[in-house]
Structure formats: structure tokens, C-alpha cells
C-alpha positions as CSV (number, residue, x, y, z in Angstrom):
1,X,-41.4,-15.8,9.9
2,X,-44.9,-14.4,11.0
3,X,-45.5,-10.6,10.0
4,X,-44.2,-7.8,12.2
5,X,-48.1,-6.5,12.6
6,X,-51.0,-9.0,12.5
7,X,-53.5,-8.5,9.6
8,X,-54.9,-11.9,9.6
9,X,-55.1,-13.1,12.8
10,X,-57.4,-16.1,14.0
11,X,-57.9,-14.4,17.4
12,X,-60.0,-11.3,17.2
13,X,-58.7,-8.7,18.9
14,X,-54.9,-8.8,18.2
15,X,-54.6,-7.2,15.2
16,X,-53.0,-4.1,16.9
17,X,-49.9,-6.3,18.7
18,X,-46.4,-6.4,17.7
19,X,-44.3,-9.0,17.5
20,X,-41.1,-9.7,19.1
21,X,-39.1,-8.8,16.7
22,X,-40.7,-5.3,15.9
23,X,-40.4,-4.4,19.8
24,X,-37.2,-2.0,20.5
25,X,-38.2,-0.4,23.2
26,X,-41.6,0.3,25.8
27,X,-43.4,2.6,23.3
28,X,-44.2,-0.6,20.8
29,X,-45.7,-2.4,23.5
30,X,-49.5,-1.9,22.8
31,X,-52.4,-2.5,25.4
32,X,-54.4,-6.0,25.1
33,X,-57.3,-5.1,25.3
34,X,-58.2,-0.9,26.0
35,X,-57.7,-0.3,29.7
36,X,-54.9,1.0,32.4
37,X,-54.8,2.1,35.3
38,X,-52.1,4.8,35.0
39,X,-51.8,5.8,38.7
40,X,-50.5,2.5,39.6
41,X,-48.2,2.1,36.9
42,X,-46.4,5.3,37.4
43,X,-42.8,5.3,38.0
44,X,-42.5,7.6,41.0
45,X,-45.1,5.1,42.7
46,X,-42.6,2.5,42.7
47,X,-39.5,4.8,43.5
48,X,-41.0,6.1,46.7
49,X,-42.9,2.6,47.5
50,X,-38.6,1.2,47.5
51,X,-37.0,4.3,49.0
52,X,-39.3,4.5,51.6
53,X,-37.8,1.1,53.2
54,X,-34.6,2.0,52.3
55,X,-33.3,3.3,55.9
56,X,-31.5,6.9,56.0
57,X,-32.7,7.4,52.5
58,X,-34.6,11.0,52.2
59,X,-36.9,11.8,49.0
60,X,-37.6,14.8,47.2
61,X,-40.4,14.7,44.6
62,X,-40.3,17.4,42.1
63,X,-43.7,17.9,40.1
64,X,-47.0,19.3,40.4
65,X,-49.9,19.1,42.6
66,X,-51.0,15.8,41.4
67,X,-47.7,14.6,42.1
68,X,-47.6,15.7,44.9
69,X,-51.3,14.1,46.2
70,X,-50.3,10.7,44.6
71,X,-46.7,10.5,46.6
72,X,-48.6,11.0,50.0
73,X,-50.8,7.8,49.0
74,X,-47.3,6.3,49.2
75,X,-45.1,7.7,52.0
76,X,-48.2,9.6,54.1
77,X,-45.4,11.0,56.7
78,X,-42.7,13.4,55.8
79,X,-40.6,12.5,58.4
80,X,-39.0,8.8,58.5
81,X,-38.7,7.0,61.9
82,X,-34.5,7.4,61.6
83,X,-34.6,11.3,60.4
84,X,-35.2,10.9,56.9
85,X,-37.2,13.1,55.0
86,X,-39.9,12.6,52.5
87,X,-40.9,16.1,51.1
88,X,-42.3,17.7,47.8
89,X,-41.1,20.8,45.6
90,X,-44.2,21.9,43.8
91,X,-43.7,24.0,40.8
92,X,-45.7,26.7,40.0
93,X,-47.0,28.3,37.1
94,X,-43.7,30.9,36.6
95,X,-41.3,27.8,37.2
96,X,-43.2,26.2,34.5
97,X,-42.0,28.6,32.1
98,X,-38.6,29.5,33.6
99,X,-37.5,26.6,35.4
100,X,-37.2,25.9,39.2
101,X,-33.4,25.3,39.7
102,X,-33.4,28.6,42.2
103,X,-36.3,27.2,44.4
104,X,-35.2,23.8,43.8
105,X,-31.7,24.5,45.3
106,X,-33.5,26.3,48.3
107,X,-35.5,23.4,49.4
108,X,-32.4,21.2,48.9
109,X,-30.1,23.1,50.7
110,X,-32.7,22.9,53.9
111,X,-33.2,19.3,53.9
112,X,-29.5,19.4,54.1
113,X,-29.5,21.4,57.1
114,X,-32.6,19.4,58.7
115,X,-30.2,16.0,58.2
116,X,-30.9,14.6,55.5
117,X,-27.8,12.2,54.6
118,X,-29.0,11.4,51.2
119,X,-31.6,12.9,48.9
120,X,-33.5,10.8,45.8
121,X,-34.7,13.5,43.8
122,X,-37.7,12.5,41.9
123,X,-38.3,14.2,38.9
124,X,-41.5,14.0,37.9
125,X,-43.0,14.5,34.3
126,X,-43.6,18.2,34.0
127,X,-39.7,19.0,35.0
128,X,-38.9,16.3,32.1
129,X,-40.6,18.4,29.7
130,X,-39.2,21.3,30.7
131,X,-36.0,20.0,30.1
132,X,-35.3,21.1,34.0
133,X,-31.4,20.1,34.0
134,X,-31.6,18.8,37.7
135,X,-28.1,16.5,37.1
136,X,-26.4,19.8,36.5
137,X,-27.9,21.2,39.4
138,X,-26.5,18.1,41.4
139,X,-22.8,18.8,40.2
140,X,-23.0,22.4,41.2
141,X,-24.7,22.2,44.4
142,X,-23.6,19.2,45.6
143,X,-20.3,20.7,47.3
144,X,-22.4,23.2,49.2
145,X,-24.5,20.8,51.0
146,X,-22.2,20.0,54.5
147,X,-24.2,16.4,54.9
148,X,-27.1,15.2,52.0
149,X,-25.5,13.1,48.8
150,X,-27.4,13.5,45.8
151,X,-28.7,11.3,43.3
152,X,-31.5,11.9,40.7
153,X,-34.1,9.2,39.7
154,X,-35.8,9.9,36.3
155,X,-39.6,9.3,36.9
156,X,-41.5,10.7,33.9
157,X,-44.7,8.5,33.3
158,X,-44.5,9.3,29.7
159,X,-41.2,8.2,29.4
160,X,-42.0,4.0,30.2
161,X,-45.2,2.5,29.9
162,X,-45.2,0.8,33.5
163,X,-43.7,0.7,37.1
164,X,-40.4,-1.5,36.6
165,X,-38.1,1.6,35.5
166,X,-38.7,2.7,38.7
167,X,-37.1,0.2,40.3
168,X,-34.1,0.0,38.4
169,X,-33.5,3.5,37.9
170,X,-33.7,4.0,41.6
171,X,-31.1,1.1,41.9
172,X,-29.1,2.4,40.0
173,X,-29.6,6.0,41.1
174,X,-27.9,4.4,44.8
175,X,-24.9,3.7,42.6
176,X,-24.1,7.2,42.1
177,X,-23.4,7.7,45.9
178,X,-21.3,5.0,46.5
179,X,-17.3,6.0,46.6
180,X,-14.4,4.2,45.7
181,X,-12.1,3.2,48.6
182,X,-9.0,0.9,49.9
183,X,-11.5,-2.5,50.3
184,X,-13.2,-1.5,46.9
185,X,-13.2,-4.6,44.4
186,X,-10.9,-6.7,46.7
187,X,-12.8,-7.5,50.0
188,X,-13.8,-10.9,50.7
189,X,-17.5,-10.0,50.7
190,X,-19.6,-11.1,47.4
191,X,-22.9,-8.6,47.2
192,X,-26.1,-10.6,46.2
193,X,-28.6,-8.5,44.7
194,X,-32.3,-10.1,44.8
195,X,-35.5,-9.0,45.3
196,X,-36.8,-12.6,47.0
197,X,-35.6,-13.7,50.9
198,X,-32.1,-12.9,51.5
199,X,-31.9,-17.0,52.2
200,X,-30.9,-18.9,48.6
201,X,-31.2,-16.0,46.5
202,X,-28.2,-17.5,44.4
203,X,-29.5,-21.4,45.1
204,X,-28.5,-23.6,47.8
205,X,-25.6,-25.0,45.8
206,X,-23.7,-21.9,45.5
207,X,-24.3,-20.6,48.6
208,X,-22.7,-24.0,50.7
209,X,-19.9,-23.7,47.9
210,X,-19.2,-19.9,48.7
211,X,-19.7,-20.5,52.4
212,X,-17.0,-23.4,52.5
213,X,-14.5,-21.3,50.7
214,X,-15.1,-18.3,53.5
215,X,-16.9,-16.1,51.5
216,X,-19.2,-13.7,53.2
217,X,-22.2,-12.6,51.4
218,X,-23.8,-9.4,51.2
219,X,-27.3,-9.4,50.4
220,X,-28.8,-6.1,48.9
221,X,-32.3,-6.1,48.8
222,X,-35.6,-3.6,49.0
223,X,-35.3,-3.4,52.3
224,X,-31.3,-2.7,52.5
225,X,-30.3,0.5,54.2
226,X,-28.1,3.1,52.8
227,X,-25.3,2.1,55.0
228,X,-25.7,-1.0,52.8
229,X,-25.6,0.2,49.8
230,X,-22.2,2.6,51.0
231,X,-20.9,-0.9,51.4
232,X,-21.4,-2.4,48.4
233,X,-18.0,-1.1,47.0
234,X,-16.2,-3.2,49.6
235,X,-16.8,-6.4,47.4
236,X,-15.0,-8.5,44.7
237,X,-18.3,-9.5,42.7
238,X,-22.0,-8.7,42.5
239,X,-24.2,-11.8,41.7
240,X,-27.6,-10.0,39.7
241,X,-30.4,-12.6,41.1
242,X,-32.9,-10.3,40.2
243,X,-33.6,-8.2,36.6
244,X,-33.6,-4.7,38.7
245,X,-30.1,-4.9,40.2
246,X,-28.6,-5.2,37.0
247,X,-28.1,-1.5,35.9
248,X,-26.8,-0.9,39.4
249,X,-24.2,-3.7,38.7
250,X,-23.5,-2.0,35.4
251,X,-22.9,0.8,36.9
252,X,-20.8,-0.7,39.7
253,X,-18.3,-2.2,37.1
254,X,-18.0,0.5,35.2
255,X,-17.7,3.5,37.9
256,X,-15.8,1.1,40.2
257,X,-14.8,-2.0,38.6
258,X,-16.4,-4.9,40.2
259,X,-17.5,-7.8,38.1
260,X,-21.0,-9.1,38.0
261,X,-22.6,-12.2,37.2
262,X,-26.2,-11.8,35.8
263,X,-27.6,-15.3,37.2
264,X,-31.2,-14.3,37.2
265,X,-31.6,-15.1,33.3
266,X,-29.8,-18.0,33.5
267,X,-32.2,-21.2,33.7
268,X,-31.0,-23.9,31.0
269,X,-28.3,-26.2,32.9
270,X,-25.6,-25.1,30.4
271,X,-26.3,-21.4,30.8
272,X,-26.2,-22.4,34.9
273,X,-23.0,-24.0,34.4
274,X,-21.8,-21.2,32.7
275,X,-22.5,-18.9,35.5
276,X,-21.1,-20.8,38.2
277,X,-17.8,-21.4,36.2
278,X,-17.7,-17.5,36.1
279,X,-17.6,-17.1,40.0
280,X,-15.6,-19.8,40.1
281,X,-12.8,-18.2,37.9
282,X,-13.3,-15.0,39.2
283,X,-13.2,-15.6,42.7
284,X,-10.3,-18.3,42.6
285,X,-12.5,-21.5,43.0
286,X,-11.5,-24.4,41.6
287,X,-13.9,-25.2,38.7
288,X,-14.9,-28.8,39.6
289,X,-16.2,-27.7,42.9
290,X,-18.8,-25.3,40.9
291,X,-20.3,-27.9,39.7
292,X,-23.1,-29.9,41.7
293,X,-25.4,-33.1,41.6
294,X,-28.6,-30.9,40.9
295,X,-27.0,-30.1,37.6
296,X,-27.0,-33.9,36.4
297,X,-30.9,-34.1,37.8
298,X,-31.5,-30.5,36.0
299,X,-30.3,-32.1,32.7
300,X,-32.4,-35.4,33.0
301,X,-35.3,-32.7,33.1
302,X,-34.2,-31.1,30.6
303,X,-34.2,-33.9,28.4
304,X,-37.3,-35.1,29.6
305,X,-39.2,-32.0,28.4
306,X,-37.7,-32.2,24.9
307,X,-39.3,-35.4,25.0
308,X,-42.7,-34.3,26.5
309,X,-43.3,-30.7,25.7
310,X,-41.9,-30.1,22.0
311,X,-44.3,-28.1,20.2
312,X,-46.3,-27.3,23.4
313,X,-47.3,-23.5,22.9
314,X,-47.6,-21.6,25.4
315,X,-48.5,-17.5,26.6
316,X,-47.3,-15.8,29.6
317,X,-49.2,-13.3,31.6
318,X,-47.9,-13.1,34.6
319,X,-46.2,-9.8,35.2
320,X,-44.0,-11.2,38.2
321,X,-41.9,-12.9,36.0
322,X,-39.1,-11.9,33.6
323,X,-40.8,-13.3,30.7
324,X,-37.8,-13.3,27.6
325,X,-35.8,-15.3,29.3
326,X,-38.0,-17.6,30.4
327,X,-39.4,-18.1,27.1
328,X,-36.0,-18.4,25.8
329,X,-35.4,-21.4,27.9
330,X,-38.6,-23.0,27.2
331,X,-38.3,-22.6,23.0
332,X,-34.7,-24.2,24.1
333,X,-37.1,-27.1,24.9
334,X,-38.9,-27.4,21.9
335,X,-42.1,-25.1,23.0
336,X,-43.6,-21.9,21.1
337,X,-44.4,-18.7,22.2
338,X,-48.1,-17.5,20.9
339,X,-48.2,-14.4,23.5
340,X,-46.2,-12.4,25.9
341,X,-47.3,-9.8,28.5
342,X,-44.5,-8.0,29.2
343,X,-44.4,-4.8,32.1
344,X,-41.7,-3.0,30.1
345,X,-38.7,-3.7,27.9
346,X,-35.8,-3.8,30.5
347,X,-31.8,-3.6,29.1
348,X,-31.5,-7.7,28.3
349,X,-35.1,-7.7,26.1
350,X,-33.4,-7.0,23.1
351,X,-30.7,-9.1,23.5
352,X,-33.0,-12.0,24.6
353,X,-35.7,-10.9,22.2
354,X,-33.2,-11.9,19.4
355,X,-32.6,-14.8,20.7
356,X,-35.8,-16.0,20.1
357,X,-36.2,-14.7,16.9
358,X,-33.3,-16.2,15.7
359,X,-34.9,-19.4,17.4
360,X,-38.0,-19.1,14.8
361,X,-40.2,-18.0,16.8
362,X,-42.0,-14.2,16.5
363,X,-44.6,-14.0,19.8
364,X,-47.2,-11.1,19.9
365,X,-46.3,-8.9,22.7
366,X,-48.8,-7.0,24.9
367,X,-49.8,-5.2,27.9
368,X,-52.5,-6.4,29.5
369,X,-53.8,-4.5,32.5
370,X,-58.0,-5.2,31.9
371,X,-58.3,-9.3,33.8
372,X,-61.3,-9.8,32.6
373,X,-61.4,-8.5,29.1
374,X,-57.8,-10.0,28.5
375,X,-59.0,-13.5,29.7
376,X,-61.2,-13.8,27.3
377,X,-58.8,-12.9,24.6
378,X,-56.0,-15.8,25.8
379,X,-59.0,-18.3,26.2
380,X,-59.6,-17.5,22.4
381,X,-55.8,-18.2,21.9
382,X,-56.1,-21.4,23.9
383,X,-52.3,-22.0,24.4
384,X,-51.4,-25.2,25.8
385,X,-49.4,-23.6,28.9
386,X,-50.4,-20.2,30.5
387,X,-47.9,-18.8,33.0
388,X,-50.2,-17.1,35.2
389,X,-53.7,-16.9,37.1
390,X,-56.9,-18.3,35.7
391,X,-59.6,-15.4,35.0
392,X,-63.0,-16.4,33.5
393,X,-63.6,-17.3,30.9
394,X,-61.0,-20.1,31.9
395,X,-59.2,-21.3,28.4
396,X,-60.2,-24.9,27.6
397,X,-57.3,-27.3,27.4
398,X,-55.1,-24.5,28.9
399,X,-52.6,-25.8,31.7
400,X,-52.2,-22.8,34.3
401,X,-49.2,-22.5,36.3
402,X,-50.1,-20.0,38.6
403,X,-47.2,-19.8,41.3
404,X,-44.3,-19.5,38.9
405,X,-43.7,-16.0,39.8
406,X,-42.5,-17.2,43.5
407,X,-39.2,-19.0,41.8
408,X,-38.3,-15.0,40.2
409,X,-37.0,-14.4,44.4
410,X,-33.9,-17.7,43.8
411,X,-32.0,-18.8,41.4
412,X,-29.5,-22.1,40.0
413,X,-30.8,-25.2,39.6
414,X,-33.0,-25.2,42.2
415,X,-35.5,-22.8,40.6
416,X,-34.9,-24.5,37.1
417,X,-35.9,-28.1,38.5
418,X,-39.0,-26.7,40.5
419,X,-40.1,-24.5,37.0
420,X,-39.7,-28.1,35.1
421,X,-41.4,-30.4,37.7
422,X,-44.5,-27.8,37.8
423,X,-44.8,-28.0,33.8
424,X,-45.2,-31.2,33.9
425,X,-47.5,-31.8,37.1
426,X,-49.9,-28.8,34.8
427,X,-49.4,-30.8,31.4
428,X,-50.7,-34.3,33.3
429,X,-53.0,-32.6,35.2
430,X,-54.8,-30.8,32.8
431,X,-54.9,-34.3,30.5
């Protein structure tokens, strides 16, 4: 097993990175090379950047000035185009020191009374580390307010190292307004929760199968409304087709007991088949009918590549993808991990992360935010497959598969098949 922190490397330059298995959480996740760009990895960005589409959703961003400036880069207008509202609470130097829960409550209670049906309040760094209890302020203030739900979003910069948190915490921030009712857990609605095109999310298999047993689908998606979201209890599953939604279908089963199937991780034909079987059983289908042809096909592939890729190595830098379980699946096939850029560490990395561990294999992990200075570093690497976009200096005998982040918006077989019959097309091309 290679050491936990290089002191010998080949590469210059790496010295600094973890690997895998020394990675528990964001904070071990060192830089590539030295640069960021902190503005546009900052949570709030991508909290306001989502709720803004979200129709009838209003935002409240608590911070400073800065905070402030940066959120009208995002939403410019405080006013929505259906009534919602987008405002700051800017504390100043004596809520610093004291805390802001008076004010705060102030500005709350007159967004309530301007319309506002439900308020994501932001909570920015400073409030963080001023230990500003703003979910107690929610449960005693909450039955005040004669229209605005509540739901806080945690959106300290110093608490992640990049933007993803903000999309799942705000996801799973919706999940707090949602209420239980007479439909909830039994309605013959499935919600599908993806970031792609509401159109094959799940794969075009399980979509005709769920269509021909009269399922309706529900697809939840950036640019789902809150009515949507209201909804969602009025389901008996939530398929996760993307890595966001799944702390908002945690938090669905546990607050309101409706069973998800995480089917975004799943790319091996077994762990596919696995998935589908679950549905099945869980929505009354009879098992043969979960199965389909494109399994048999995604098997021949599979085999295939056992054949033709073992001990192919391989880095991926594309931060579009939901790298562990994708390099999972390919050490499945024989392949080895030398490097992994990785946005954050999400609930399933350590689960995943041991997976490949136990599988032999120890991958550097990295941040790499600095193109030019970073491509230089992987072309030293020279792995034989690089998920992601050439930069000069281009690695020599590197295959590049630069569009594999468009198959993170489906899932099934479909998207396993297409990831296969690109690895290969790169692996003859670049001979």
C-alpha cells in the first residue's frame, strides 16, 4: 500500500497530496498546484445561483458587506418576477460582538409581510463564527410569521473547500419545508431527482418500464419550483440520479419515510441490476421485467474492458463528474487510479473511498483550480486515460476523454455503455 503522504514521489510537485485513504473529510484535500479563486468557489455563490431559479423561493443572505456585494453579482434584483424576494441582512460592528437575532427577526418578519412564502436564509461566514444560533431563531419565530416558511442553508466558506455543499445543503435545506400529509409515501408518483434534462434522467429502460406499469414521474430539478418541492411528499420513492439530491432524499426518508434509490453511483451492470431490482420490489414490479437487453450488451463491455484496459492507469480531472465512484467502477475493470481531483468530499466518498482502498489501490487526491500550472503536473504523470480537457502542455501518450461529464445528467445502462464505448474509441485513437 503506497504511503498516506508522498515523500518520494517521481512527479515533482506532489509531495504535499494525500492519498485516498488519509482523506476524511474537505480539509485534507490540498491544492495541486498554489492557486484558487475563492470567490467562485464560495458556497453562498452556488446557493443563490440554484435558488434564484427556484420559483416562489425568497433569499435572505446574512453576512457582511462583502457578502453582500458578491450575492448581487448573483441575483442583481431584489425582487423576483413572481414576488420573491432576494435581500441582505448586514451585520454591523455591535451585532458582531452581540449577535443579530433582534435585527435578524425584524428583517424577517417584513419579508413576511411583503409575501414572501418561503425564506432560504444564508448564513454566511462571520454569523458561523459567531456561533449566531439562527435554527433556534427559526423554531421560535417561525409561528409568528402569518405566510414565509423557513429553512436555513449553512454557507460558511471556511467550512468546505468548494461550491458543491452549496448545492446539497440547499437541497436539503427544501426538505425542511415540506409536510407530511394523506398522499405522503403512498401516491403513485416516483420523484426523480437529477440535475441533467428531465428526459432519461433514470435511463430509457426504466423510464418505458415505469411508464407501462402507470407510474407517473416527478422530476425535481434546478429549475423546480417550490410548489414542486411541496409535492415531493406525495410519492412512494425518490430515484437519486444525481450526487446533490441525495441528502434531500435522506432527509425525506427519515422525516417522512419515503425510500430512495441512489442510482447515480451505480455504473457496473451488477450494481445497475441491483438498483432496478430495488424499484422493482419496492414499487410491486415483477423482477423479470427490471431487467433489459442493454444489461446483456453492458456486460459484454464489461468483459471486454477486463480484457483491453487492465492495468490502464488513469487520472481524473474533470470536476463535472462524481469522481469515486467512477473510479470505483473502472478499478472493477482492472484499471489504476494515479490521481483524482475531487471538488469536495460529499456523504458517499468515504464509503466509496474504501472501496477502493480495499481494492489496492491508494490515488493522490487534489484540488486543482490553476489549468495551466496543473497540466503540466498530470503531463509529468502521463496516465494512460485522463478524464477531462486537454491543457498545454498536452501529456504524451495520454488518452483524453473530454465529454464524459455530459453522461453525470442520466443514468442505467445507457450512460455505462456510452462511458465504455468512449474508453475505448480514446485507447485506439490515441494508439
Amino acid at each position: 500500500m503506497s504511503p498516506t503522504i508522498i515523500q518520494d514521489s517521481a512527479v515533482s510537485g506532489l509531495q504535499h497530496l494525500r492519498r485516498l485513504s488519509a482523506v476524511k473529510s474537505e480539509r485534507a484535500i490540498e491544492m495541486l498546484t498554489p492557486a484558487a479563486n475563492p470567490g467562485s468557489h464560495c458556497p453562498m455563490h452556488t446557493t443563490l445561483s440554484l435558488a434564484g431559479r427556484m420559483a416562489g423561493v425568497s433569499t435572505l443572505v446574512i453576512g457582511m458587506p462583502e457578502c453582500g456585494t458578491y450575492s448581487k453579482m448573483v441575483i442583481p434584483e431584489p425582487y423576483g418576477k413572481l414576488g420573491e424576494l432576494h435581500w441582505v441582512y448586514l451585520l454591523d460592528g455591535n451585532e458582531v460582538v452581540f449577535g443579530c437575532s433582534k435585527g435578524l427577526s425584524e428583517a424577517i418578519k417584513e419579508m413576511d409581510a411583503a409575501g414572501a412564502r418561503a425564506i432560504l436564509l444564508i448564513v454566511t461566514c462571520i454569523p458561523n463564527l459567531i456561533a449566531e444560533d439562527v435554527e433556534m431563531l427559526v423554531q421560535e419565530l417561525e409561528p409568528q410569521l402569518s405566510t414565509a416558511r423557513l429553512a436555513v442553508v449553512q454557507a460558511a466558506h471556511f467550512t468546505c473547500s468548494s461550491y458543491p455543499p452549496g448545492y446539497w445543503r440547499t437541497l436539503a435545506a427544501m426538505g425542511s419545508l415540506m409536510e407530511e400529509g394523506p398522499d405522503t409515501g403512498t401516491a403513485r408518483t416516483i420523484n426523480v431527482m437529477s440535475f441533467g434534462a428531465p428526459r432519461n434522467a433514470v435511463g430509457t429502460e426504466l423510464e418505458q418500464l415505469l411508464g407501462g406499469q402507470g407510474w407517473h414521474i416527478r422530476h425535481l430539478g434546478p429549475g423546480s419550483a417550490l410548489d414542486d418541492y411541496l409535492e415531493a411528499p406525495k410519492a412512494s420513492l425518490n430515484i437519486v440520479a444525481s450526487p446533490h439530491y441525495a441528502e434531500l432524499a435522506a432527509v425525506m426518508e427519515k422525516q417522512l419515510g419515503i425510500p430512495a434509490v441512489q442510482l447515480h453511483s451505480a455504473y457496473s451492470g451488477a450494481d445497475i441490476g441491483k438498483a432496478y431490482e430495488r424499484i422493482a420490489e419496492l414499487l410491486d414490479i415483477p423482477q423479470e421485467e427490471a431487467l433489459h437487453p442493454a444489461h446483456e450488451e453492458l456486460l459484454r463491455l464489461e468483459r471486454e474492458a477486463e480484457n483491453q484496459m487492465k492495468g490502464i492507469t488513469f487520472a481524473i480531472t474533470d470536476g463535472r463528474v462524481d469522481p469515486l465512484p467512477l473510479a470505483a467502477y473502472w478499478v472493477q475493470l482492472g484499471m489504476e487510479p494515479l490521481l483524482i481531483h475531487m471538488e469536495g468530499f460529499g456523504q458517499g466518498d468515504k464509503a466509496w473511498g474504501r472501496t477502493i482502498v480495499k481494492s489496492g489501490y491508494d490515488p493522490l487526491i487534489c484540488h486543482m483550480a490553476n489549468p495551466e500550472a496543473d497540466a503540466a503536473v498530470i503531463a509529468e504523470l502521463s496516465p494512460g486515460i485522463c478524464v477531462g480537457r486537454p491543457l498545454a502542455p498536452r501529456a504524451q501518450g495520454t488518452a483524453y476523454l473530454e465529454g464524459l461529464s455530459a453522461s453525470a445528467a442520466t443514468c442505467g445502462y445507457a450512460r455505462s455503455i456510452g462511458i465504455l464505448e468512449s474508453l475505448f474509441k480514446a485507447i485506439q485513437q490515441e494508439e
